[in-house]
N, C-alpha and C positions, 0 to 999 in steps of 0.2 A: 842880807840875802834877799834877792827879787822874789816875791813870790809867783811869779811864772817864770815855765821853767819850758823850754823842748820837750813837747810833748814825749811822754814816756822817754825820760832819760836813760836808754835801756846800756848803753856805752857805761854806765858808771859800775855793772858787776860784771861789762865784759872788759874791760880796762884793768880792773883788779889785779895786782899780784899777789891775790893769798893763795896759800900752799893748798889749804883744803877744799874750799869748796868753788873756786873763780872757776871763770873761765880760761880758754885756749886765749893766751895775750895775744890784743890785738897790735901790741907794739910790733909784731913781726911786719906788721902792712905798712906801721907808720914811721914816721920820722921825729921818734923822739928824743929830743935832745936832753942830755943831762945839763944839772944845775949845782954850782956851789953853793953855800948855802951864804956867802956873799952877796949875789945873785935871785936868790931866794926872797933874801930879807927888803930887797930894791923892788923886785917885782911887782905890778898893782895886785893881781891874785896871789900869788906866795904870801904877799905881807897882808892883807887882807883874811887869809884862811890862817898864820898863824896867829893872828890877833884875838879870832872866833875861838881857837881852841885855846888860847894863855888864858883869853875870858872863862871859858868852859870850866878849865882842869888848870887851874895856878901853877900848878905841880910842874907841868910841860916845861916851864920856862927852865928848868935845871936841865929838860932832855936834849939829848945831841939831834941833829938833822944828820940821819946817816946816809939816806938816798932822796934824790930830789929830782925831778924832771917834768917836762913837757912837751905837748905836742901843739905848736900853735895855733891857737884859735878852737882846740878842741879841748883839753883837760891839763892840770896842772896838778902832779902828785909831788906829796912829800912825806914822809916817813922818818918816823923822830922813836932815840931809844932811851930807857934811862942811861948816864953814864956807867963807863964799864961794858957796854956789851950785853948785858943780860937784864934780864929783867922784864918791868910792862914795855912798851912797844904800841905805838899807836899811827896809823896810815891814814890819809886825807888824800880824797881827790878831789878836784873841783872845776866848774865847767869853766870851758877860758874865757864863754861870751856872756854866762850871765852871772857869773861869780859864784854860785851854788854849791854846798859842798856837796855833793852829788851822793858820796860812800863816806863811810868810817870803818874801819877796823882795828878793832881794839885786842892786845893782844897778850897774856900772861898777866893780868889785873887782879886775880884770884892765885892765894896759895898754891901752887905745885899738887902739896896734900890732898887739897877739895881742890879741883878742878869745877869749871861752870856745869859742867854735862852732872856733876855728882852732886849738885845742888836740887833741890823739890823744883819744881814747875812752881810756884809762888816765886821764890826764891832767882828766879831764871828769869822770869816775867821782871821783876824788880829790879835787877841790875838794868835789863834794855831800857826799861822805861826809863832809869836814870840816865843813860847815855843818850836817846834819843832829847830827852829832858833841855839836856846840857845843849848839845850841841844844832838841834833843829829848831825844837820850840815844843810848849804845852800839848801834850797827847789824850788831856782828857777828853776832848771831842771824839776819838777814835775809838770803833769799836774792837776787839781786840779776841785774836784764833791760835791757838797756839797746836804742833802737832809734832808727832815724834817721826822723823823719816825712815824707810825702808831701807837703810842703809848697817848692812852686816857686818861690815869692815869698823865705821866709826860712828855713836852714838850720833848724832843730830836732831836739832831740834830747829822747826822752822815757824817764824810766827810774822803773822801778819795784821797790823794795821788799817784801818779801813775807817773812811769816813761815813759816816751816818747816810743812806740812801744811794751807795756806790758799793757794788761788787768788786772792784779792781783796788787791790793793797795798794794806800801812799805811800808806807814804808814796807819793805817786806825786808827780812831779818834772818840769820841761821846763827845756831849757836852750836861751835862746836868743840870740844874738849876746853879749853882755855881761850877760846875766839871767840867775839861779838864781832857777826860781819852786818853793817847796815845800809841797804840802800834806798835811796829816795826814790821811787815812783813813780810818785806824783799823781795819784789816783785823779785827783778832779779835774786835771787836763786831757782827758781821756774823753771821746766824742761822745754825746749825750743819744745818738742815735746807732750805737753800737749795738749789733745784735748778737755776735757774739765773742765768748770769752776764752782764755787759753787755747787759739792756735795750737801752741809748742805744749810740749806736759812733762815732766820730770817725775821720776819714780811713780809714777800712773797719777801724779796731780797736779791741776792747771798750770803752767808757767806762766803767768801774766807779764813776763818779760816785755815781749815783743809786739802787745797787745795795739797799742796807739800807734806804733807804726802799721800794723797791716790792715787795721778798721780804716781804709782810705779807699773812699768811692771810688775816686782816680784810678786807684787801683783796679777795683775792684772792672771798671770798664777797662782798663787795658787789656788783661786776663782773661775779660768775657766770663766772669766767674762770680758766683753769689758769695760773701762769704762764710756759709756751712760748706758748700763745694770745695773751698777752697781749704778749711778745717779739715774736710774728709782728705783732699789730697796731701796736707801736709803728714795725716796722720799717718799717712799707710809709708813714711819713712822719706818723702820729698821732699827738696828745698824749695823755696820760692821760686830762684831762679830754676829751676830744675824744670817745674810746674809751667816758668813763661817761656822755657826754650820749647817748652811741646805743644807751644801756642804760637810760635814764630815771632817771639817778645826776647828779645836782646836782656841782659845785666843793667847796661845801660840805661836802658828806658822804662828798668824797675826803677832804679836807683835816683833815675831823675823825675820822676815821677812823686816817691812817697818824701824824699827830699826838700821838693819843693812845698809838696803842704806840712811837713814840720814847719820846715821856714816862716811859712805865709803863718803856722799859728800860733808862733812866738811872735811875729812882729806884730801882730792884732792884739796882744797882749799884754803889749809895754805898752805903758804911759811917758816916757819922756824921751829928751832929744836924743841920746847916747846910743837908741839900738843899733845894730850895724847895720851894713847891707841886706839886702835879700840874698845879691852874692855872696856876702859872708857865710851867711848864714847856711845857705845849703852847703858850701863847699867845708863847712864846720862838720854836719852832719852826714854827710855821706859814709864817711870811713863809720859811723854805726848803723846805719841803711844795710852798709853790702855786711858788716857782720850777723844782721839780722835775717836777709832774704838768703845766707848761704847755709842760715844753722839749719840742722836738722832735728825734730823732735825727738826728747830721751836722751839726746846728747848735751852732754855737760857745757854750758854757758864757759 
């Protein structure tokens, strides 16, 4: 796995198909194509991401690939069950240009009986740290927040990751009934002259989702907008785009706009000859651009 990544890989929990807690799939915009798992196994990412988890979890190699797809040059999912149909269940996405597994969801890993949600906060802490363990790398650098959500329907539990001298979670995590959903961040790619944090907010607490995409000067002159001004307009329930059409600022020239500096800060970030284009690269990142500038705060990812 590269360790630089597209700045805030925020695409990898709006991609998700989990039942509880993803987002609105972005597959409705894109053109995802299914894969056999013939297919799969040929792939340079598919065969790459299941080699990281057979490494991870041995166990995997018995599981079936029940769903499997992509969208080119943007994400590559597969989803593996135990045989039979029931059972653990575990989901992989990964980025198409720098191989990263972006999310994990891990799913029915605990007894039916205890459920994760019915475990101590010790207990809860301990499973993630061993998944993230397994499948990302070493967490004792991290410092570590754990919190119970506002959520009256079903228990939740949200915990965040953070490296030492950085506000914005690498990993941020929810645990819900029988679910570990994990996703990559990416805290340290996040601009060092950031002022400020959680744009978006979820159950009245920071969404650091979309955070690396809107801390973009570019931006920020296009809009004509500081960004607390533009935190105060997001909050009062506006989109991004919403925000530049009552500036006579097009989708468009948001999009090609924060696009272009993800791009430009992934290619400063690789060391060797294989990065792609610049063009790849934005037209990679666009389809999570416009899911970004269209969300609206409080609204579920």
């Amino acid at each position: 796995m590269k360790k630089r990544l597209i700045s805030g890989l925020v695409a990898t929990a709006i991609l998700i198909p989990t039942a509880a807690f993803a987002a609105p799939n972005l597959i409705e915009m894109l053109t995802r194509t299914p894969m056999t798992v013939e297919q799969v196994k040929v792939d340079e990412v598919g065969k790459a991401t299941l080699e990281k988890l057979y490494n991870a979890f041995p166990e995997t190699k018995s599981f079936e690939i029940i769903n499997a797809s992509k969208v080119q040059g943007v994400q590559t999912s597969i989803i593996l069950q135990e045989k039979g149909g029931i059972g653990k269940k575990i989901s992989l996405h990964t980025n198409g240009i720098t191989g990263a597994i972006e999310h994990v969801n891990q799913e029915n890993w605990e007894p039916k009986e205890k459920p994760l949600t019915a475990l101590t906060e010790q207990e809860i802490k301990s499973k993630v740290d061993y998944l993230i363990d397994k499948m990302f790398g070493n967490i004792e650098e991290y410092e570590f927040a754990m919190e119970q959500m506002e959520n009256p329907d079903q228990k939740t539990f949200m915990l965040n990751y953070t490296k030492k001298g950085s506000k914005t979670p690498f990993y941020q995590v929810f645990v819900q009934e029988n679910t570990i959903s994990v996703s990559l961040i990416g805290g340290e790619t996040t601009p060092s002259n950031i002022k400020v944090e959680g744009f978006f907010s979820t159950n009245g607490k920071p969404d650091y989702t979309a955070d690396s995409f809107l801390n973009d000067e570019k931006l920020f002159s296009l809009l004509k907008i500081s960004p607390t001004e533009l935190k105060q307009e997001l909050a009062k329930g506006k989109s991004v785009v919403e925000i530049a059409a009552s500036k006579n600022v097009s989708k468009q020239q948001v999009i090609d706009v924060i696009a272009k500096t993800q791009a430009e800060g992934q290619i400063q970030g690789e060391n060797n000859d294989d990065v792609p284009s610049s063009e790849q690269m934005i037209k990679a990142v666009e389809p999570k651009v416009l899911q970004v500038i269209e969300h609206k705060t409080e609204t579920p990812w």
